[in-house]
N, C-alpha and C positions, 0 to 999 in steps of 0.2 A: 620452484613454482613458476607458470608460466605469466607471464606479467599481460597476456592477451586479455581482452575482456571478451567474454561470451551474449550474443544476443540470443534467446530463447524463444524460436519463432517457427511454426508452421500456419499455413494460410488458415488452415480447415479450424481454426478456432477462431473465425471471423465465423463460425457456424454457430455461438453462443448467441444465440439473438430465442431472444422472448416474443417475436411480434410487429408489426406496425403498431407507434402511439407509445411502445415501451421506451421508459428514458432510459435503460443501457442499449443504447443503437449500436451495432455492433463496426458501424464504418467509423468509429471516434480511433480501432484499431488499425482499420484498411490505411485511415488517412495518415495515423501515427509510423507506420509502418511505411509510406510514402515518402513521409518527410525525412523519416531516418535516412532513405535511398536519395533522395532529394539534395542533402548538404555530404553526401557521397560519405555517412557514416558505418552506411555497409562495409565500405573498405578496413573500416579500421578495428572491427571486431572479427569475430569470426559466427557465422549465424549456423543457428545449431537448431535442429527439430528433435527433442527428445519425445521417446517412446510416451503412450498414455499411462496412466496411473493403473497397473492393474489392483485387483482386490486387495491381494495384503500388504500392498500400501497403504490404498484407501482403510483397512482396519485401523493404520497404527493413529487413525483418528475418529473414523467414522463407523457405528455401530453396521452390523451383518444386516441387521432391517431394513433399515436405511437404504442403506447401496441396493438392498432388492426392490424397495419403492421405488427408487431414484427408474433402477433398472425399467420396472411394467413400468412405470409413466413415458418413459423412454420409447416403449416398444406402444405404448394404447394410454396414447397426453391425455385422453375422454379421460380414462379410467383413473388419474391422478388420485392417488391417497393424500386430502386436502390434510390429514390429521400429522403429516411431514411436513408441511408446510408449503407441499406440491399442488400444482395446478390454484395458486390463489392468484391474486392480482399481483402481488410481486412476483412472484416465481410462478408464472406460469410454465405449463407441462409444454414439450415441441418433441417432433420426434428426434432421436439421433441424443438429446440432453444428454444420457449418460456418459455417451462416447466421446460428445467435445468437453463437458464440464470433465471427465478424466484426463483426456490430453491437455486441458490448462494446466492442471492438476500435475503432471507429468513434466509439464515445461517449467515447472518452479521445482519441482523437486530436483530435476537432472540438473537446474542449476544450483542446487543446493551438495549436489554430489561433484560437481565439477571443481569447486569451490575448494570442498572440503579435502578434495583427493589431490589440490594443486594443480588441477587442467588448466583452471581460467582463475584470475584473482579476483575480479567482479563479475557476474553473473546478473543479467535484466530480464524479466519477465513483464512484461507490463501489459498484457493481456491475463494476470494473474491480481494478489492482492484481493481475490474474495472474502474477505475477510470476517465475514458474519454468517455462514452457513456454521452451525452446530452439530455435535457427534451424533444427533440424533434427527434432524431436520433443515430445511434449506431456510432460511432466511435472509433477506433484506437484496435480493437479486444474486443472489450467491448458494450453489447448489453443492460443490465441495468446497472444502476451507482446503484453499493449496499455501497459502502458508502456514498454517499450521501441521500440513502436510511436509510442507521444506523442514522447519525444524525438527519435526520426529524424526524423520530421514537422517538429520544432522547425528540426533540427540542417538539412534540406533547404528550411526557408524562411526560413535561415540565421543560425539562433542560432551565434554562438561561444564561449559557453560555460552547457553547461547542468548544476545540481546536481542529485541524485538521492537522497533520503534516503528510506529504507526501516526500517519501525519493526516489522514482521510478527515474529512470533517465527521464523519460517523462515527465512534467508536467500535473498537476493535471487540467485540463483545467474544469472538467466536473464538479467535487465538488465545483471551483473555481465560476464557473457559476452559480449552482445552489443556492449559498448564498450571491452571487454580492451586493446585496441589505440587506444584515442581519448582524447587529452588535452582534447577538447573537451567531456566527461561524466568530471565529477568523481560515481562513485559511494558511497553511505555505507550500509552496513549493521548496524544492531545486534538481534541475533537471539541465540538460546539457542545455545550451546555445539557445536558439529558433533559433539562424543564422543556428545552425548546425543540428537540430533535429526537428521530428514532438515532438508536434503538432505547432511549430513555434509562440506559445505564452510562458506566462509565465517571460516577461519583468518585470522587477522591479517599471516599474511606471504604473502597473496593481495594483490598492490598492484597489478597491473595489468602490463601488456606494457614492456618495454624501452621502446617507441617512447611508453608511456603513467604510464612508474614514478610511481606515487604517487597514480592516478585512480582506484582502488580503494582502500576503507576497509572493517576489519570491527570491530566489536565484538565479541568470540565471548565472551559471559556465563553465569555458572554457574547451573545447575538452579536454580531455587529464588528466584532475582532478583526481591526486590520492589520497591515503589512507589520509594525512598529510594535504592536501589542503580539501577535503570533510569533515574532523573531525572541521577542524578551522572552514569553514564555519558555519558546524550545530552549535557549540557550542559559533559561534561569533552572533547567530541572535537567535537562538529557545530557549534557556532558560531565557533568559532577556523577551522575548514576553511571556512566559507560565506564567512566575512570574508576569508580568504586569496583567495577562489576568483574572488569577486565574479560571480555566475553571472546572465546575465542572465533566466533563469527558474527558481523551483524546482519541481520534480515531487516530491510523497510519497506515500507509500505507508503506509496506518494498517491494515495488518491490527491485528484485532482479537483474536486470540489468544494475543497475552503475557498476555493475563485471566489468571488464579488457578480461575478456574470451566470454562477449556477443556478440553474434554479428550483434546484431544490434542497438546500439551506439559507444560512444566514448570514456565514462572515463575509470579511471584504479583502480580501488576502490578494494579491496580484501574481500574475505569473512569474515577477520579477522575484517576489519575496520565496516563491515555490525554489525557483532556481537555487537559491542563498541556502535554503535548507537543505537541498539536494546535495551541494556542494558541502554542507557543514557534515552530513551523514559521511562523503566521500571521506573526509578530513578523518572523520571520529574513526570508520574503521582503519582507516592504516596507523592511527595512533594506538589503537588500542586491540585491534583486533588483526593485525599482522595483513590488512588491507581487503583483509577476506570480508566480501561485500553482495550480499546479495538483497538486488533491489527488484522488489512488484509495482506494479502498477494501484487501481484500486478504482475508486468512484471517480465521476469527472460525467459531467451530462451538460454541456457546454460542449457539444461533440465536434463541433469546426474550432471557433478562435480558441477555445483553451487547453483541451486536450491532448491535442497533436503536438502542439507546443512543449505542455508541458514535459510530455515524457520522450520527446524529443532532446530536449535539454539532460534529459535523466542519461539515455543511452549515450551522448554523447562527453557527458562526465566521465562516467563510467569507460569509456573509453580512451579516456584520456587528452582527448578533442575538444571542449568545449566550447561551443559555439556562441558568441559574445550577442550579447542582449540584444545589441544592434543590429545584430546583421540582418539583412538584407531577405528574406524568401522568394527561394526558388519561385519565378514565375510560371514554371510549369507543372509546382504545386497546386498553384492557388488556381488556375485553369480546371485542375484533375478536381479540386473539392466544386465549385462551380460545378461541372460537369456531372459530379454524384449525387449532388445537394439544393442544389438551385440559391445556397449562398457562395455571401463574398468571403473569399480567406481575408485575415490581417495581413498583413505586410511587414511584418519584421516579430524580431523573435521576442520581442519585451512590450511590454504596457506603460513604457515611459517612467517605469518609477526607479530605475537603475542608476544609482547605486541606491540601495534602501538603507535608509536610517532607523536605528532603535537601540536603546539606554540598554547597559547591562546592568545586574542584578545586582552586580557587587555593589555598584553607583547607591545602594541604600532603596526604598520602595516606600508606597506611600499607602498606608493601611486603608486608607478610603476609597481606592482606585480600584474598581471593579477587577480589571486584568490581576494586578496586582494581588486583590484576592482571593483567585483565580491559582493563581502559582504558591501563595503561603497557604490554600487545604492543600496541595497536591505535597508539597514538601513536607509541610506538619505531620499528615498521614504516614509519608513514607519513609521520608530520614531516616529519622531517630532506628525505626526497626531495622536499618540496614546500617546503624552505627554511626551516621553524621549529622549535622547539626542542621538542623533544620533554617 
């Protein structure tokens, strides 16, 4: 297996853009894709443009109807079938949609085939991670689900068991969906609270289908979750289920929006604590999953300081490079965002809260503690049906 890591990148899917006024601005990619060239991580992968998703990809998740809506909205945005969830205020119709929402589409799965075939031992997609489009409709800014399009891929060149942790503050509704039913995708979500947040699932006693009880995980955390409370959570539920799971790939998902500075949620999470996860996911798959790593991108609407950061740090993991919190930004980054944006970049690669601090699980919990609550439904639900102690 080649120990390189893969970046999964063509320009033309800086063409995902819904608009002026849309919060997925599609330059939160340009500028991500900047800063990776920027601290000269280009070098240290190997940057790879895989093919678009044709059709019977896109089947092994998304209904024939669909991909035809998707298609006319594609070819006549007027004519959007609103009843796919096309042409509304999140998903607005553009022309060309089909063609770029397939090549993101195409760039998560080819890292999903690279992975699995031993080309690359980590795989980045971070123009990827749409995580809420449904086998039958687009939802929540998200027109193909490419990862749930990477694990079929996996699951059809016959992974037998694939893990799926998603850290986006939205829940993973769409991935969650698409393997309801498959004990072969163990899913993990920890995302802001469904009272407070779309897509308003994501409950703790969502565990998955009779034929799959226990393949589903949520975390559902209260408004307000910061750096301390999001670290205990991941580290109170997701390594105990990886080890149970033993998966021979993991898929993650780093939306970028648990930030404190998004805004359009609620937690208070810092880029530094993003990092810490980033790095614990790196950890978990070479312990458990022979290092096989394939990581998306996801939400993040904080398109200058948080964004670019964040999955900048992502590809640079992944690569085996990682770029220390402090460092320094290219000055002729922060020129190039100015020059795009008519903002100021930040100036180094952390939010000052490096090294972060948070109590592990074992330490005992404190049943009154919101968080804390927070992670005893997630485990109570899920344990026991997966055989361990809650």
């Amino acid at each position: 297996m080649s120990g390189r890591a893969q970046l999964m990148w063509d320009e033309a899917v800086t063409g995902y853009d819904f608009g002026p006024g849309h919060p997925m601005d599609p330059v939160r990619l340009a500028l991500t894709r900047k800063l990776v060239d920027a601290f000269g991580l280009d070098r240290e992968v190997e940057v790879v443009a895989a093919k678009a998703a044709g059709e019977s990809t896109l089947r092994l998740v998304h209904r024939q109807d669909y991909i035809g809506a998707v298609k006319a909205a594609s070819a006549d945005p007027a004519g959007a079938d609103q009843s796919y969830g096309l042409g509304t205020v999140d998903d607005p119709a553009f022309a060309g949609m089909h063609e770029v929402s397939s090549l993101i589409a195409g760039q998560s799965v080819g890292a999903a085939e690279a992975v699995w075939r031993g080309e690359a031992l980590h795989a980045v997609n971070f123009a990827g991670g749409l995580h809420h489009a449904m086998p039958g409709g687009a939802s929540g800014f998200c027109i193909y689900n490419d990862a749930s399009l990477a694990i079929a891929r996996l699951l059809e060149l016959g992974a037998e068991r694939v893990a799926y942790v998603d850290v986006d503050v939205h829940h993973g509704d769409g991935v969650q969906a698409a393997f309801w039913e498959d004990p072969r995708v163990l899913t993990i979500s920890l995302h802001e609270h469904p009272r407070t947040l779309f897509p308003q699932t994501g409950w703790p006693e969502e565990t998955g289908a009779d034929s799959a009880a226990g393949s589903a995980v949520n975390v559902a955390l209260p408004a307000g979750t910061g750096d301390a409370g999001w670290l205990r959570a991941f580290h109170a539920v997701v390594p105990e289920l990886i080890a149970d799971f033993r998966p021979q790939v993991l898929v993650t998902q780093h939306g970028a929006d648990t930030h404190f500075e998004d805004p359009l949620a609620h937690l208070a999470v810092s880029l530094d604590a993003q990092r810490a996860v980033q790095v614990a996911c790196h950890d978990l798959a070479h312990e458990y999953a022979d290092g096989r790593w394939v990581a998306l991108g996801g939400g993040g609407y904080a398109v200058v300081d948080v964004v670019p950061r964040s999955w900048t740090h992502l590809v640079a993991i992944a690569a085996g490079r990682a770029v220390e919190p402090e460092a320094v930004i290219p000055e002729g980054w922060r020129q190039e965002v100015f020059a795009r944006t008519r903002q100021l970049a930040p100036a180094r690669m952390t939010d000052g809260r490096w090294p972060v601090a948070w109590s592990g699980w074992e330490a005992g919990y404190d049943p009154a503690d919101r968080l804390d609550q927070a992670v005893l439904a997630a485990r109570r639900a899920v344990f026991p049906l997966r055989g361990l102690l809650a």
